[in-house]
N, C-alpha and C positions, 0 to 999 in steps of 0.2 A: 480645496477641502469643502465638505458640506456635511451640514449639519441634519440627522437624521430621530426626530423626534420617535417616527414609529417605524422602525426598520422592518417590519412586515409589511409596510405597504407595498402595492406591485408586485407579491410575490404569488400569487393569486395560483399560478402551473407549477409551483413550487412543488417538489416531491418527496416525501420524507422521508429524512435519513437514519441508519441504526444509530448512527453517532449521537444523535439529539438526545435520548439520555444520560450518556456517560459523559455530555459538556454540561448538561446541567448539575449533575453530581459535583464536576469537577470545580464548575463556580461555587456550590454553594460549600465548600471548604478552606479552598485558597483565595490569597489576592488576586493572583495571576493565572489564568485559561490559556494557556498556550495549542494551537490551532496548527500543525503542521499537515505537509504533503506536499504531491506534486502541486504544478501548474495544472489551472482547468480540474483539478478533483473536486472543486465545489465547494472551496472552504469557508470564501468568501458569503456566496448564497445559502449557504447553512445559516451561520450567524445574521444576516440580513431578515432571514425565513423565521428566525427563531424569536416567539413574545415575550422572553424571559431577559433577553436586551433591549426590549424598549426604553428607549431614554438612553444609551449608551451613544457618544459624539463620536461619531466613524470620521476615522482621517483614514486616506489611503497614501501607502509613502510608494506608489509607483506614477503618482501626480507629480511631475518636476515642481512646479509651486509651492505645493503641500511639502514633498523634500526638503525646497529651500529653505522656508522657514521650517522646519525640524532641525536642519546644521543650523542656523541662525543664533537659536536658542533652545536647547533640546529641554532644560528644566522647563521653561514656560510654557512651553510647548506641550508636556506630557502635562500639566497642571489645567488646559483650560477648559475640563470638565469635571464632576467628581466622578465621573464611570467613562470608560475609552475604549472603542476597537481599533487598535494598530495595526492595519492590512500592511501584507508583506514587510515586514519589519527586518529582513533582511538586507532591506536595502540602504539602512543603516544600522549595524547592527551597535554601536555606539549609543542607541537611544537605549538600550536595556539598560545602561548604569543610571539614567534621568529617574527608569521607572523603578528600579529597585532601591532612589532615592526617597521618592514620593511613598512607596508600600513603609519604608522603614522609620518614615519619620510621624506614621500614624500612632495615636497610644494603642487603639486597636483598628487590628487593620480589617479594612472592608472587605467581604469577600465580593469576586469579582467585579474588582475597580480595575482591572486592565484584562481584555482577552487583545492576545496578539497574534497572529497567523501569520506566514512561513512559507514559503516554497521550498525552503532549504531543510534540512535536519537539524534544526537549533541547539540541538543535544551535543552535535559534535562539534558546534562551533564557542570556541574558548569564552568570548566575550559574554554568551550566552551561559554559558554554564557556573561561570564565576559568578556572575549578576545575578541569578535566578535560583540559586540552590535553597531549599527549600521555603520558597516566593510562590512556584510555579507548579501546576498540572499539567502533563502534557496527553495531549490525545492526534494519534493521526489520522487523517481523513482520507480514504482510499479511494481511487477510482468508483463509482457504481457496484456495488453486487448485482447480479442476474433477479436476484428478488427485490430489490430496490428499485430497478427497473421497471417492475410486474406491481409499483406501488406498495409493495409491503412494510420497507421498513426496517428490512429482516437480512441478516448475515443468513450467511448457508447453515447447516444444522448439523454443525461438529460436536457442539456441546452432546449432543443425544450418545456419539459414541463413549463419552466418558461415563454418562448417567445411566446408561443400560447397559445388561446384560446382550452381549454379541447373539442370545438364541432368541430376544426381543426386536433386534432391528430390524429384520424381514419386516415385519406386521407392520411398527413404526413409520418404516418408509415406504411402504405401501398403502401405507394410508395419506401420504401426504398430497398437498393439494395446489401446490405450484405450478402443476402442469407440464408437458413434453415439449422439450423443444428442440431447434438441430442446433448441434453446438457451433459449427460452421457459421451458421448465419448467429449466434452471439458472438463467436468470435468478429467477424465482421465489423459489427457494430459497436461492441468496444465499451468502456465503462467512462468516459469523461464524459459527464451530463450532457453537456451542449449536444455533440452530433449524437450520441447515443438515441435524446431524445427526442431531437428536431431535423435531425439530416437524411437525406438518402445517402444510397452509396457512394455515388459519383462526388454530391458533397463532402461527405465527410473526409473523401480521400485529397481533396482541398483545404480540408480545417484541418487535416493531421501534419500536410504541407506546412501550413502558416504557424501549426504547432511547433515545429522542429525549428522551423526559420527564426522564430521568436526569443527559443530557448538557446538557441546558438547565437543569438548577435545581440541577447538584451541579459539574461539571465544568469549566462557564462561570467557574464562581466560582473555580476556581484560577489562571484566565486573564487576565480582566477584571472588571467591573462592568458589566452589563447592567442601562440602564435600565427597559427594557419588554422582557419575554421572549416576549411574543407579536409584538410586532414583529418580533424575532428567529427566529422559528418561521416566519411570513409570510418572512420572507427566505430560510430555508434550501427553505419550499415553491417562490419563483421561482426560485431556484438550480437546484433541481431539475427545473424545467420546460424550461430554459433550457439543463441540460445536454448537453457537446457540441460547443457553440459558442463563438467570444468572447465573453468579458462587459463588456457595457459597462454600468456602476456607475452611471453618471448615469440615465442609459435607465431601469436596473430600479430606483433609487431615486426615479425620477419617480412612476411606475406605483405604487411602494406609498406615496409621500409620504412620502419621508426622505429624509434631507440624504444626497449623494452621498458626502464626505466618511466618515459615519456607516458607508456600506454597505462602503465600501473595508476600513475597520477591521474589519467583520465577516467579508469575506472573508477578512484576513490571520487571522483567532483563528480561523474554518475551517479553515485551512490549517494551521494549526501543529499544531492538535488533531488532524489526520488522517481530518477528514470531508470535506471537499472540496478535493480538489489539483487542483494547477497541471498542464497540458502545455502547455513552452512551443512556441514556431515554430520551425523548423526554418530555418536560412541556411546558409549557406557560411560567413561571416564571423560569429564567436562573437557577438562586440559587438553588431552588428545585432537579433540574438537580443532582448536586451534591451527592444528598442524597439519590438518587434511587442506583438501583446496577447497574450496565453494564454489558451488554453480551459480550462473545469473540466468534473473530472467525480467524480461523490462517491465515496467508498472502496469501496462494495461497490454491485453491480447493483440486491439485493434493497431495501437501504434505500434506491437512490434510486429503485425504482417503488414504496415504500412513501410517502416523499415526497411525488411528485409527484400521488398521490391513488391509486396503486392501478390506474393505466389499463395497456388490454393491453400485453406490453411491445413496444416498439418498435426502429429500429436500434441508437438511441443505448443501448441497456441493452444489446444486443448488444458495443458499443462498449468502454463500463462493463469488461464480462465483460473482454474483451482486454483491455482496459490493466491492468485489478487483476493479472493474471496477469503482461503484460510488469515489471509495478513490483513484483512479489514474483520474477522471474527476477534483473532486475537487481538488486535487493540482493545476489544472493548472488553476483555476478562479483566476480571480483577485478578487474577492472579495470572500474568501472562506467559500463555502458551507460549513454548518452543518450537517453532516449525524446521524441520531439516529434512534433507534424506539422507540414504543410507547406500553404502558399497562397499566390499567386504572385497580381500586380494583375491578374490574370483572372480572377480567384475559380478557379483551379482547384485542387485541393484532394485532398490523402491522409491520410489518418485517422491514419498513426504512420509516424514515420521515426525506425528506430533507427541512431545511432551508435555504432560500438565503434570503437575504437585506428582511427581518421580513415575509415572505413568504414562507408557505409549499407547499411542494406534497409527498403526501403519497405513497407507493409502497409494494404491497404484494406479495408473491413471492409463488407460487404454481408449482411442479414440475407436477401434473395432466394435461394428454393432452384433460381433456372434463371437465374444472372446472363448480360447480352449484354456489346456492346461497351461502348453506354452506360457500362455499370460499371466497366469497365478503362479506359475512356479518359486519366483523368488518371494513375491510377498508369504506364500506358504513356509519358506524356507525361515524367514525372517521372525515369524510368529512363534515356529516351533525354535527357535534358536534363543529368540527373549522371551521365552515362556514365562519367564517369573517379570517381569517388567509390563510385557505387552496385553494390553486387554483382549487383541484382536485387531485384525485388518479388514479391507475395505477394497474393492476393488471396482471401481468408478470407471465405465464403457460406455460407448455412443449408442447402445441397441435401446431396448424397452423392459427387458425382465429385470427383477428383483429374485435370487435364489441364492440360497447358502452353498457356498463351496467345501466348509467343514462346519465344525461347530462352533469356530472363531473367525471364519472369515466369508464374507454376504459382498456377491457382486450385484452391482445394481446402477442405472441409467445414474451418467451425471446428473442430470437435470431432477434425479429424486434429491439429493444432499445439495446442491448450490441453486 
């Protein structure tokens, strides 16, 4: 354990995050900042980066030491500072009832005297949720966005579709000033800080090795028990392959000879961990929601073409890219979007429908740098069928123009909106 008087020191290439506002919000209301996401998102070096935790005593509980004494004593433990950053707290998640001791025996309570960070989804795990119910903020921490990358700071610019009118966004996103880029080589390079910002190619496809190796023989284990982790590793390769689409769990547990049952369990400890999420279906009718299948698609672009063996990338890693970005915009609303897509019993089909306060924009996502009608057809379909719901659509391609397809829906380069 060590004791950290100015946690921005040495952070000097640190590079700022859009996060760093909505964790400051988050402290100055609550006792407790909860920090989630995958491994390697940055959750840690955010808070380190950040001057508004100076003076906070960092323990990290992936130190066997610092673990032991945590079981030793967990009240004393969480006591022996009046401000605490709790890295990976998942690894006992038994210390949340110590801290929701400490918050509740204040006559007023501190606001943040504990930020805790996660690799897991704290949300779904019981011990956390009984413990923390209205104690806690929570904010997740995503992979890199494409303009956090570029230094900015900045989610992609979804907000703009809600705030303007569909016959303003040409202009809007032709005026923006991010710059072209091929989405191929983003995708490549991936959104976890470290190799994004520091590796070549050859590297990174080494750090995303030691990435999977880590998370399968250290990470697993604070989850579940995995009987065969090469089983498990086979799983997360047809996951990968597969990404995109629905998953049907019988199907891919056939193909690799596992009991369906077995693979369902794997994708729920995916999901919690922050390696492969959910996009559910998009309805009218919430309920419904439910009953459709979800697609996955894994946290970052680069590890799932690292996954999938390394092949050129293709739409779906174009896909990847937008959604990582749509799911690091939406944490930071205050009123949090609903990202989904959409497929109607025609198989017709749009890549993301976001909801905000009972309002869509649809978005389709073409890696073609010269899209036709072909490509617009269903998101066309989609706009004139939620006419009364939908603002307008969006259709997001590898090329360079910006032009309106109608008078609700503007195709234009990924790399204008992410």
């Amino acid at each position: 354990m060590r004791k950290s008087i100015n946690l921005a020191e040495n952070t000097s290439d640190y590079v700022p995050r859009a996060a760093s506002n909505a964790l400051h919000e988050l402290l100055n209301v609550l006792p407790v900042g909860v920090v989630t996401g995958a491994r390697q998102a940055g959750k840690s070096r955010l808070l380190a980066a950040d001057p508004a935790l100076d003076g906070h005593l960092l323990v990290n509980l992936d130190d066997p030491e610092t673990r032991q004494e945590a079981v030793k004593d967990m009240g004393a433990f969480v006591r022996r500072a009046p401000k605490m950053i709790i890295d990976e707290v998942q690894r006992i998640p038994d210390i949340l009832i110590a801290v929701k001791a400490v918050v509740d025996e204040e006559y007023q309570q501190t606001r943040g005297h504990f930020v805790l960070t996660g690799s897991a989804n704290l949300l779904l795990m019981k011990t956390v949720s009984e413990s923390l119910a209205g104690r806690a903020g929570y904010l997740t921490l995503e992979p890199m966005t494409r303009r956090e990358l570029l230094g900015r700071a900045e989610t992609g610019k979804w907000n703009m579709f809600f705030e303007q009118a569909p016959r303003e966004w040409q202009h809007t996103l032709d005026a923006d000033q991010a710059g072209a880029a091929d989405w191929r080589d983003t995708v490549r390079r991936g959104g976890f800080p470290y190799p994004a910002l520091r590796l070549d190619e050859r590297q990174r496809a080494a750090w995303f090795d030691g990435y999977v190796a880590t998370y399968l023989e250290r990470d697993l284990r604070d989850l579940t028990a995995i009987a065969d982790l090469s089983d498990f590793r086979r799983a997360m390769q047809a996951f990968a392959i597969r990404a995109g689409t629905p998953v049907n769990a019988s199907a891919v547990a056939a193909d690799l000879g596992l009991v369906a049952r077995t693979l369902r369990r794997w994708l729920d400890i995916l999901n919690v961990s922050y390696q492969l999420l959910q996009l559910p279906a998009y309805t009218v009718r919430q309920a419904a929601r439910l009953r459709k299948r979800p697609k996955y698609y894994w946290n970052d672009a680069g590890l799932a073409l690292h996954l999938a063996g390394n092949p050129a990338p293709a739409g779906v890693h174009l896909e990847t890219l937008v959604y990582s970005d749509l799911r690091a915009w939406a944490a930071l609303q205050l009123h949090r979007p609903q990202v989904m897509y959409w497929r109607d019993e025609d198989n017709r089909e749009v890549d993301f429908v976001v909801e905000q306060k009972s309002k869509v924009v649809a978005f389709e996502v073409k890696a073609t740098q010269n899209p036709g009608a072909d490509d617009w057809q269903h998101l066309k379909h989609f706009v004139t069928h939620y006419h009364d719901k939908c603002l307008g659509g969006v259709l997001l391609h590898g090329g360079k123009d910006t032009y309106m397809i109608s008078d609700k829906i503007v195709a234009t380069p990924w790399w204008r909106v992410l």
